[in-house]
C-alpha positions in Angstrom: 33.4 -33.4 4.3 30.2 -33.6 2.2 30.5 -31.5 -0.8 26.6 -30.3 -0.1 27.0 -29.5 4.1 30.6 -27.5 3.2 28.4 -25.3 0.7 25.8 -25.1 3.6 29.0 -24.2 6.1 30.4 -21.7 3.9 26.7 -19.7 3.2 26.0 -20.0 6.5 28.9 -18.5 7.8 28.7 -15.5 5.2 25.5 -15.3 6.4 26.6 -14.6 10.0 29.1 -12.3 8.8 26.7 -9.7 8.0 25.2 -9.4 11.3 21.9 -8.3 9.5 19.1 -8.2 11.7 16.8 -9.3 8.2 16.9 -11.7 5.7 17.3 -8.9 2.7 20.7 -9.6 1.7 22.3 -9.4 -1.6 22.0 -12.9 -1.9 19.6 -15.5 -0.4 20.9 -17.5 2.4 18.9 -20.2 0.0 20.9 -20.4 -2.5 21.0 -19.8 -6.5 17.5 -21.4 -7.8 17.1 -22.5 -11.2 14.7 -21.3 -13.7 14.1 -23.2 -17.2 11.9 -21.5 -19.8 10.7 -23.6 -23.2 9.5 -21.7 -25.7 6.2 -22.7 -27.3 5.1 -23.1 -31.3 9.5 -24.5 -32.1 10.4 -20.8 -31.2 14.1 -20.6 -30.0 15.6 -17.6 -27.8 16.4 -15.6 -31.4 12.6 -14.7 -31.4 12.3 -13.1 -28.5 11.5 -9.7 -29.6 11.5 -6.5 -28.0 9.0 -3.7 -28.4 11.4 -0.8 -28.6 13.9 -2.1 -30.7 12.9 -4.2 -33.0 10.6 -3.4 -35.8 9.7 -7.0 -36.3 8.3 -7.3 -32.7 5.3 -9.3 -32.7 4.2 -9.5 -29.4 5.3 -11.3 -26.2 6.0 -15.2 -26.9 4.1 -18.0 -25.1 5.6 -20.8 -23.5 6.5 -22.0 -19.6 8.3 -22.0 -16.8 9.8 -23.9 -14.4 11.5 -22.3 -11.2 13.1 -25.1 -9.0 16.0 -25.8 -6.4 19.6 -26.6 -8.1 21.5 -29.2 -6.2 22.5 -26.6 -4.2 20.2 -24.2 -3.2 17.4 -24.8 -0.7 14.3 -22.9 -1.1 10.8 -24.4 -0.1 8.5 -25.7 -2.5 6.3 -22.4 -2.3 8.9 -20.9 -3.7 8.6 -22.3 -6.9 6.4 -21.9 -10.1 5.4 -24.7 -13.0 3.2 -22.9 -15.2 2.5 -20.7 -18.4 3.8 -17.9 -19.1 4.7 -15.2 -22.0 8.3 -13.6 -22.5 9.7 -10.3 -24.3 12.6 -8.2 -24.7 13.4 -5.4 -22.3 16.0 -3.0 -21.9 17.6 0.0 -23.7 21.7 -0.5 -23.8 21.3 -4.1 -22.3 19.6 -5.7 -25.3 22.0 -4.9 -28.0 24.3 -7.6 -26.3 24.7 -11.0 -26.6 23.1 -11.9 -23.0 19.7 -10.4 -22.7 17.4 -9.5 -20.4 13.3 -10.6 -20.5 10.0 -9.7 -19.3 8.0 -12.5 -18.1 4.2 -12.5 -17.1 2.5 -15.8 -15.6 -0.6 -16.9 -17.0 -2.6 -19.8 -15.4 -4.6 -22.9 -17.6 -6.9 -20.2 -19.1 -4.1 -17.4 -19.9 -5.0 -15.3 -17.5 -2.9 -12.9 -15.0 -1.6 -16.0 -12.4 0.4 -13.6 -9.7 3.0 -15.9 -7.2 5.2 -15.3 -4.6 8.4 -16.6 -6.5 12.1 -17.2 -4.4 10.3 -15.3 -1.5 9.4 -12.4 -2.8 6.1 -10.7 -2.4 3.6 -12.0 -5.4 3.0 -10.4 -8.7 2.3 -12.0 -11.8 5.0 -9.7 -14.0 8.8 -9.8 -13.6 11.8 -9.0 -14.6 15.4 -11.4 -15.5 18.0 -9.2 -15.1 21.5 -9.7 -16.8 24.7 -8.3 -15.5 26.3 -7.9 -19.0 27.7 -4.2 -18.4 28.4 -5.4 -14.5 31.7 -7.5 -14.3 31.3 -7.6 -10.1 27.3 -9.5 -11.0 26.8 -6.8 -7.8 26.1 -3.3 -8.6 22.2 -4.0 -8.9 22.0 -5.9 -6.0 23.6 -4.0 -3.9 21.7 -1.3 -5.1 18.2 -2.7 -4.2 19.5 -3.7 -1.2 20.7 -0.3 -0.1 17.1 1.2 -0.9 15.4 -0.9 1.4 17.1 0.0 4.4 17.1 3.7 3.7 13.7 4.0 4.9 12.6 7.5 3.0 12.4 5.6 0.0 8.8 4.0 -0.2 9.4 1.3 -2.5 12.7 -0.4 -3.5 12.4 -3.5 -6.1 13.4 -7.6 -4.7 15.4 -9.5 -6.9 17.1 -12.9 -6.4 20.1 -14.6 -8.0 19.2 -17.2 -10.0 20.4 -19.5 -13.2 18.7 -19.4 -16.3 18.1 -21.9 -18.9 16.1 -21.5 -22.7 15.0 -24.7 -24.4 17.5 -26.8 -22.4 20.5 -24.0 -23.2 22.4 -22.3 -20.3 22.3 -18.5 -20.2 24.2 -17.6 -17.0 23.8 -16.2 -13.9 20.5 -13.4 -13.6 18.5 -11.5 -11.0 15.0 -12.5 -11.1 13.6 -9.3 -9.7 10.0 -7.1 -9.3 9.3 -4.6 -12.2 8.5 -0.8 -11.5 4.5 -0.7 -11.4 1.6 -0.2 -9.4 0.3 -3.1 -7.6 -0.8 -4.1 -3.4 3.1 -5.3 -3.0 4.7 -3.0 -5.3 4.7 0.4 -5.0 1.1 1.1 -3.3 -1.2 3.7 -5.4 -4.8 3.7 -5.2 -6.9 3.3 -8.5 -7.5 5.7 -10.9 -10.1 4.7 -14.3 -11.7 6.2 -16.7 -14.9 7.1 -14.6 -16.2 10.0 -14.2 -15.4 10.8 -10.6 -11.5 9.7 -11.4 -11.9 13.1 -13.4 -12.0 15.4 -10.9 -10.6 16.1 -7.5 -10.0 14.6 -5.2 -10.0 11.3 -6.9 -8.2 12.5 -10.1 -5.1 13.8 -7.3 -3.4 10.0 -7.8 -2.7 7.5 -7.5 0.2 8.1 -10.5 3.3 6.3 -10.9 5.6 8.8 -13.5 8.8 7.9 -15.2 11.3 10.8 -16.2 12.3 9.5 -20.0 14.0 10.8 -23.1 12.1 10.4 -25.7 13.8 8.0 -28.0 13.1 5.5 -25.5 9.6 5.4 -25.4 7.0 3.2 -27.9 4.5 5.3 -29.7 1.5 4.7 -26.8 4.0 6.5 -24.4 5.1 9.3 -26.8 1.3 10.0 -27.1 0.6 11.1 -23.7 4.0 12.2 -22.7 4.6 15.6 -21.3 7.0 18.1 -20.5 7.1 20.3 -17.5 7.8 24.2 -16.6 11.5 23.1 -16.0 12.1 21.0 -19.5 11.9 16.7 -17.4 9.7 14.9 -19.7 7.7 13.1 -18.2 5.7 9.4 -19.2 3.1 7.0 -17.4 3.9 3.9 -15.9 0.7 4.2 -14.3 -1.9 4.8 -15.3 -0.5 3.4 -18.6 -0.1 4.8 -21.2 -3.0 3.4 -22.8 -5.7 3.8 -20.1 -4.8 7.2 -18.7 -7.5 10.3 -19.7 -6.8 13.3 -21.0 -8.5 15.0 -17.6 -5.4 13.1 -15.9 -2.3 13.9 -17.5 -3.3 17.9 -17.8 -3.9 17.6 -14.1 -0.4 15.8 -12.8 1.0 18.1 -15.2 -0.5 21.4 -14.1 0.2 19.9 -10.1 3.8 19.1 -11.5 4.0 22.8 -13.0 2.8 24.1 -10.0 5.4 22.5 -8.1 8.3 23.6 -10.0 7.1 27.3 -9.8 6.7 27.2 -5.8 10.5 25.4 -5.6 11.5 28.3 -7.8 9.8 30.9 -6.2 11.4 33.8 -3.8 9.7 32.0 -1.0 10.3 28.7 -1.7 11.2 27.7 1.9 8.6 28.6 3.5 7.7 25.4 5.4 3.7 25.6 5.1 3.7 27.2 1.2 7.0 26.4 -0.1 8.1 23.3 -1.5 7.7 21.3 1.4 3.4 21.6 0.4 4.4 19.2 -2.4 7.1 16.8 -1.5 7.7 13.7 0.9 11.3 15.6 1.9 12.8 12.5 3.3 12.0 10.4 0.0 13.8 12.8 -1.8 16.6 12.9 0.7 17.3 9.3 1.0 16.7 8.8 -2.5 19.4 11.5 -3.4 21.8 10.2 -1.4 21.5 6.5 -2.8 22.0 7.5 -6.1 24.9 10.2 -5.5 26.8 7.8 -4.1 26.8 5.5 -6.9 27.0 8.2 -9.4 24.9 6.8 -12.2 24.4 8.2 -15.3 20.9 6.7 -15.2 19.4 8.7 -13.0 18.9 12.3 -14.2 15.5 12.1 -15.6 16.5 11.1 -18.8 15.8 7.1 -18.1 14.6 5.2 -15.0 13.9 7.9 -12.7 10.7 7.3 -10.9 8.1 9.4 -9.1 5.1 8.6 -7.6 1.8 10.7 -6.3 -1.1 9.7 -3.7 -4.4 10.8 -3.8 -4.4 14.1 -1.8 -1.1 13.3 -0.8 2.7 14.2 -1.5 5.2 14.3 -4.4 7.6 10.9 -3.2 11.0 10.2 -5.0 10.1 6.3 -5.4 11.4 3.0 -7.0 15.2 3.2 -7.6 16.4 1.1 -10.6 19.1 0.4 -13.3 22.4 0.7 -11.6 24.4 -2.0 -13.9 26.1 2.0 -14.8 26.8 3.4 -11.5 29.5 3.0 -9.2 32.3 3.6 -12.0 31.3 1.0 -14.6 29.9 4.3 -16.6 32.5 6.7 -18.8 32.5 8.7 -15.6 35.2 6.7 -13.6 36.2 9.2 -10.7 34.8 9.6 -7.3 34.9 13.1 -7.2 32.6 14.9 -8.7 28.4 15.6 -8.2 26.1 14.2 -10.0 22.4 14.3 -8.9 22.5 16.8 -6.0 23.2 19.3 -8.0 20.6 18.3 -10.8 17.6 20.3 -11.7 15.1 20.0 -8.6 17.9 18.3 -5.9 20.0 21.6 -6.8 17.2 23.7 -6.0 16.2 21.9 -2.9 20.4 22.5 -1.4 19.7 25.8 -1.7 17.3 26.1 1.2 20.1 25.9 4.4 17.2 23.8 6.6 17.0 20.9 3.6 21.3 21.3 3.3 21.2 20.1 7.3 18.6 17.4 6.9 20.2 15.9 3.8 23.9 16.3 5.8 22.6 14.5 8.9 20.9 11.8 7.0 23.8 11.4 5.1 26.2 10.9 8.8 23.4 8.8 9.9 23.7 6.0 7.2 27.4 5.9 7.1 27.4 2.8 9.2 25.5 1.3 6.7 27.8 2.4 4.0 31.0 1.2 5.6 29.5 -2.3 5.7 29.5 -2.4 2.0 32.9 -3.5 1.6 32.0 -6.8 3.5 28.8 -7.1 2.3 30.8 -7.5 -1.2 33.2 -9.9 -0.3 30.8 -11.9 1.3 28.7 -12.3 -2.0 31.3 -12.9 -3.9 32.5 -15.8 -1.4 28.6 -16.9 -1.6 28.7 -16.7 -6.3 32.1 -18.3 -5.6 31.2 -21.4 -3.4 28.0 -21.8 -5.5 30.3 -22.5 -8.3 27.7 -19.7 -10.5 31.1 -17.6 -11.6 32.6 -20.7 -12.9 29.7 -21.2 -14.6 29.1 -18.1 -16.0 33.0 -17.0 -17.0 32.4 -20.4 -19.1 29.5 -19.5 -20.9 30.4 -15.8 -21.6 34.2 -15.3 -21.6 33.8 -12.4 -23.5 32.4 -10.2 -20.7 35.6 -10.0 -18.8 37.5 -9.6 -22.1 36.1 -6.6 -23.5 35.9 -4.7 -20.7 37.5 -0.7 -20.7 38.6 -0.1 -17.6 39.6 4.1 -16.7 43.5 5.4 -17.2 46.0 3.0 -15.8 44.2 -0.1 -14.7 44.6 -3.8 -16.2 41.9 -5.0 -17.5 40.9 -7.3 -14.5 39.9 -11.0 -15.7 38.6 -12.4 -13.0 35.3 -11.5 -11.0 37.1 -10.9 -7.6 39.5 -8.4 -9.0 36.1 -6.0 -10.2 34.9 -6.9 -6.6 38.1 -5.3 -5.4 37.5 -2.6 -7.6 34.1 -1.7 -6.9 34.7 -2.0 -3.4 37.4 0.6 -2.8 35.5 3.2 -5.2 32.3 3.0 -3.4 34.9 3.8 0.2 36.4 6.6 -1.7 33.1 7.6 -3.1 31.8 7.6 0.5 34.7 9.4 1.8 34.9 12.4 -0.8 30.8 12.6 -0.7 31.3 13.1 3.4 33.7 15.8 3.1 32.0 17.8 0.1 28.8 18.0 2.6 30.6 20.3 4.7 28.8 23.4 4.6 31.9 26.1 4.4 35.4 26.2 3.1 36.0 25.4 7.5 32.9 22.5 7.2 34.5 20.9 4.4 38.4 21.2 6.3 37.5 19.7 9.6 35.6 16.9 7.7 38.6 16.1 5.7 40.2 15.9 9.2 38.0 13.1 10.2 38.3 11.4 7.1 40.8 8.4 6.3 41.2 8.3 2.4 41.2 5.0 0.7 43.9 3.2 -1.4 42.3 2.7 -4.7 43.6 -0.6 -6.4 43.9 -0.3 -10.1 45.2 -4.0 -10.6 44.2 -6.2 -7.5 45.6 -9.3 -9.9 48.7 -7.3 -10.4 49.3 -7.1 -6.8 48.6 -10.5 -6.0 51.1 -11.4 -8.5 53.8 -9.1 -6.6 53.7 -7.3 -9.7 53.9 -3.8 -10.2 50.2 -1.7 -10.2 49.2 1.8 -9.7 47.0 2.7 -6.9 44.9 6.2 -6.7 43.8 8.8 -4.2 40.3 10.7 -4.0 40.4 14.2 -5.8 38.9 17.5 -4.2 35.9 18.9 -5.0 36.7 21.7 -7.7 40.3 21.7 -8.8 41.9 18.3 -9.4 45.4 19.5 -8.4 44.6 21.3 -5.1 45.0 18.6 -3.1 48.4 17.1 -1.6 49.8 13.8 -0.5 51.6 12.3 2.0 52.8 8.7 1.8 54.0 6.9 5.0 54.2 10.3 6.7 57.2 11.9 4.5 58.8 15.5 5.1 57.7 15.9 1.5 54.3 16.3 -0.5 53.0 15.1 -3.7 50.5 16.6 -6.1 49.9 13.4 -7.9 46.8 11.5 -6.6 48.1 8.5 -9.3 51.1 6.5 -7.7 52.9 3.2 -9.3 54.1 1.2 -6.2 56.8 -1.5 -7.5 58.4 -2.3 -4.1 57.1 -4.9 -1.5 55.9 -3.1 2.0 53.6 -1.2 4.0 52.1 2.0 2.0 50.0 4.2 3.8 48.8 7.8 2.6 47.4 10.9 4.4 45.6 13.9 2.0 46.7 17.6 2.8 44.1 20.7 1.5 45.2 23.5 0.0 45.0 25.2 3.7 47.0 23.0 4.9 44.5 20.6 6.6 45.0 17.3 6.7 43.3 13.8 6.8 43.9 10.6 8.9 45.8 7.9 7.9 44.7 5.7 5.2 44.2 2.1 6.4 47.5 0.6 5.4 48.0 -1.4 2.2 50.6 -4.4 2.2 52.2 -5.2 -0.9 54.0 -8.6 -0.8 54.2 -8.3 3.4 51.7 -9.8 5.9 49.7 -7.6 8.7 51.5 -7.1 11.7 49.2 -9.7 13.6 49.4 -12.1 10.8 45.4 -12.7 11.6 42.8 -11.8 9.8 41.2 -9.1 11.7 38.1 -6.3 11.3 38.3 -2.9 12.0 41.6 -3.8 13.8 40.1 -3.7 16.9 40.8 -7.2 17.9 42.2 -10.7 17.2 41.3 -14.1 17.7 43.3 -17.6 18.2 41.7 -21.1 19.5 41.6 -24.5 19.6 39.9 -26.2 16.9 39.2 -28.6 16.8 37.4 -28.2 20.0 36.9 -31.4 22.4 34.5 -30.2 25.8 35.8 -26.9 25.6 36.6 -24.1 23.3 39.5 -22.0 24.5 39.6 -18.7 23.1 42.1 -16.0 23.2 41.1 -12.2 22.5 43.5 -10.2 21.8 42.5 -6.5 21.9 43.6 -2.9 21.9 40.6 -1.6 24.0 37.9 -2.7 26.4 34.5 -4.3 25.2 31.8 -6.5 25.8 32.5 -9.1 23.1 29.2 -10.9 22.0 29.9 -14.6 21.5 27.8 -17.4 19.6 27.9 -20.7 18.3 25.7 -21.6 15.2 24.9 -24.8 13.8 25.0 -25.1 9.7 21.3 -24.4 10.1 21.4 -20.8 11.7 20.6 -22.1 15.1 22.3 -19.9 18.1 23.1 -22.9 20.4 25.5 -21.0 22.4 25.5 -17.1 23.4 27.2 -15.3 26.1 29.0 -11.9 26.5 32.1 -11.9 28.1 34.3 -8.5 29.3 37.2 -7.9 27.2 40.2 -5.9 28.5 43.2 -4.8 26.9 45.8 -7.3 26.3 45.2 -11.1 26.1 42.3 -12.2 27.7 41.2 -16.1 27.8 37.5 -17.1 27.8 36.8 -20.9 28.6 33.6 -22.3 26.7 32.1 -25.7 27.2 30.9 -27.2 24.0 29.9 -30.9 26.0 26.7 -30.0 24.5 27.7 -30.0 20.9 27.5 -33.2 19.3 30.4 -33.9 16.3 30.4 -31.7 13.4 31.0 -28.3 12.1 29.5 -25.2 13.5 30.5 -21.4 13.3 31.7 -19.1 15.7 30.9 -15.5 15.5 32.4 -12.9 18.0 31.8 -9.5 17.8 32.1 -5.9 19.0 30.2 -2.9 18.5 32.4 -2.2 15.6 34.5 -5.3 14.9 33.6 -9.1 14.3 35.1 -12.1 13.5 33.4 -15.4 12.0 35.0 -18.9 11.8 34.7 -22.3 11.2 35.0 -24.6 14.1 35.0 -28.5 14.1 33.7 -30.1 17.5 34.8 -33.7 17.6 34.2 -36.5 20.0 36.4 -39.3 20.4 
């Protein structure tokens, strides 16, 4: 088969896979664009400069861009930019490695702001290339972003696509081209405020303010000058207005309104709904934004660097524009999945103590678990997508040294290739999701019959190991306070162990079950098969049903369903260009059940049938030939 169509095949099935009813994914169905800076004046990719961290900065560097289609990708042509533009340094840990990240502003013919809508994202004349170098999986960002837009509390979450960059003609790898934290129509929406008088006083002077809790180290000397620090010690800077526009009438007054805040939350009647905190905050931005970045326990977050808050005129306190996540979800010194992190942090902590704000935040939290459980697909899928593209080839070749220095936690093998951190990152963000369910119980009996519900996941320490039929040690979520207190059971023996660290060094079928210090115990673990194959030898999801057929198909595509359950299975057939050219529903019964389909329609090629469930699918390849 054509080398191009197969690529087309293989994105469009992953596409499918996801069942998303958008087009935000991780990736773009498009493809992995190219983007090729040349720097102007003989400057080479040494002088890029940035502001914070190096005392030579001289200001942003001219020279232009090209954004284009690689030989594989497929966006349309007003997708693209040819044009000016001036680059910089950015970042605080990520630019003291060898691959850096850059600021990039479009200018037109006269050098003036030139805002487009570049890889289908929303215009804007400034962005952001984003580099991975901490993040072995090239996900944690992405996924990230992608997260915050469908938690719908959060006002505004940053775009980003995947792309390729090149400097003067030299490769530089595999980077997120991505929307920067600032005001703006199609970033996060604030109205205007100036230097005119009637931006001095209220209402007008009551926002629109975009506010960044930072340490100071991190800011330049405009940004030290009009920081500020409130009642409860978070320090406060502008992103907008900036730094060097903002009055001295309108920092005292978001810093009086913050002030004013933080002594209501701390008050004795802080929950009152009409005086207490609930006067100053957007309850479900801070919800939804909590929960995002508990789950992926970033060190980043805790108003010391890239926390964000924003504040309408005459309107409400929003926790607003998530960012830097190349930390979180165990790629920081903090490796476990136990453990708080921002909902017990200075305001959030506050906020759990009123019982009403506990519920909401627990329901919420239920609510998107559907969403969370996808994320292990979601994963795999990308990394089939970077894979196919050929981009981790390409990147592993450029910088080697990434997957060679990383520090992984106590017994795990350094992984060397990008689908063992996939691996990785996938079965701590189920465990993460699993102990952050159970801790939400509200009592010592909340927290039990949680665990109940609660299947624990198999953590792999050395996916390659495995693979290799190697010996590897797998591990077990912790419990909330002492480390020890819980139990476990591995393929239902008479006996317990306290040891949440196991080595498995024998081929079979391990399984494990978690035991409170009450005596409560979880489900099963899904089961983990060391050197065996599944019992059904297919591949299946949510073990709720398989799938066998003919392929390739002739006039007809004989399916058999094999299933532990009833359900209306959902089936379509989809050309390589996302067009649903056949879709039925059928009734599924237990056992084997045999659906007839005519594909007389189809004319040769490949297409991809998707079958699914409420909570199972199954996408595949078929060939319809003609003879």
């Amino acid at each position: 088969m054509n080398k191009k169509i197969l690529t087309t095949v293989i994105l469009c099935a992953i596409a499918i896979l996801l069942n998303a009813q958008n087009s935000e994914l991780l990736f773009s169905p498009r493809g992995i664009a190219e983007v090729r800076i040349t720097l102007a004046n003989g400057k080479q990719i040494g002088d890029i400069k940035n502001e914070k961290y190096d005392k030579d900065y001289a200001g942003k560097l001219d020279g232009t861009m090209i954004i284009r289609n690689s030989a594989r990708s497929t966006y349309d042509e007003s997708a693209f930019y040819s044009g000016k533009i001036q680059i910089e340094g950015r970042g605080n840990t990520t630019w003291g490695v060898p691959k850096r990240p850059y600021n990039i502003d479009l200018l037109d013919e006269a050098g003036d702001e030139n805002p487009k809508p570049l890889l289908d994202m929303p215009e804007s004349d400034e962005w952001a290339l984003l580099a991975f170098w901490h993040d072995r999986s090239l996900m944690r960002i992405p996924l990230a972003m992608y997260l915050g837009r469908q938690m719908t509390g959060i006002p505004w979450t940053p775009h980003l696509q995947y792309v390729e960059l090149w400097v003067n003609d030299e490769y530089r790898g595999l980077y997120c081209l991505s929307d920067k934290v600032q005001r703006g129509d199609t970033r996060v929406d604030l109205k205007k405020l100036t230097d005119s008088a009637e931006d001095q006083t209220e209402p007008r002077i009551s926002g629109g303010y975009l506010l960044e809790g930072s340490s100071e180290e991190k800011l330049n000397e405009q940004e030290k000058a009009v920081q500020f620090r409130t009642s409860r010690d978070i320090n406060f800077t502008f992103k907008y207005p900036k730094a060097k526009n903002v009055t001295a009438a309108q920092r005292e007054w978001i810093k009086n309104w913050l002030n004013e805040f933080e002594g209501v939350l701390w008050g004795n009647n802080f929950k009152d709904p009409s005086e207490g905190y609930q006067k100053y905050i957007e309850t479900q931005s801070f919800i939804d934004w909590t929960i995002l970045h508990e789950q992926s326990k970033g060190p980043d977050n805790l108003f010391h660097a890239s926390t964000f808050v924003s504040k309408e005129r005459n309107k409400k306190l929003n926790m607003n524009a998530p960012w830097d996540f190349d930390l979180s979800y165990a790629n920081g010194s903090d490796r476990s999945e136990a453990g708080n992190m921002v909902r017990t942090h200075r305001w959030f902590a506050r906020l759990a103590d009123d019982p009403a704000y506990f519920a909401q935040y627990q329901a919420r939290f239920d609510e998107l678990r559907p969403l969370f459980n996808k994320i292990p697909q979601i994963l795999e899928a990308n990394y089939q997508f970077l894979a196919a593209d050929g981009a981790l080839e390409r990147e592993k070749a450029k910088w080697p040294q990434i997957l060679q220095e990383y520090s992984g936690e106590s017994s795990q093998t350094r992984p060397l290739n990008y689908h063992a951190h996939v691996r990785y990152l996938s079965d701590w963000i189920q465990s993460r999701d699993a102990w952050c369910y159970v801790i939400l119980g509200q009592s010592d009996q909340g927290k039990a019959d949680r665990l109940k519900q609660t299947k624990p996941v198999i953590r792999i320490m050395d996916p390659e190991a495995m693979d290799e039929l190697k010996p590897f040690y797998v591990k077990v979520m912790q419990s909330e306070k002492d480390a020890n207190s819980y139990r476990y059971i591995w393929n239902d023996a008479s006996t317990t162990s306290s040891n949440y660290l196991k080595r498995i060094d024998a081929t079979g079928k391990y399984w494990v079950k978690i035991v409170d210090s009450q005596g409560n115990t979880s489900l099963a673990s899904d089961t983990l098969y060391f050197g065996v194959s599944p019992d059904t030898g297919i591949d299946v999801v949510n073990n709720s049903f398989s799938l066998t057929y003919n392929n390739p198909a002739g006039d007809f595509l004989n399916l058999n369903i094999n299933s532990a359950r009833e359900f209306p299975a959902k089936i379509r057939i989809i050309d390589i260009g996302g067009r649903v050219l056949i879709d039925k529903t059928a009734p599924v019964k237990i056992g084997n059940n045999f659906i007839k389909i005519s594909t007389a329609s189809l004319k040769t090629g490949v297409y991809i049938l998707h079958l699914s469930s409420e909570n199972g699918l199954i996408s595949r390849k078929i060939i319809v030939e003609r003879h």
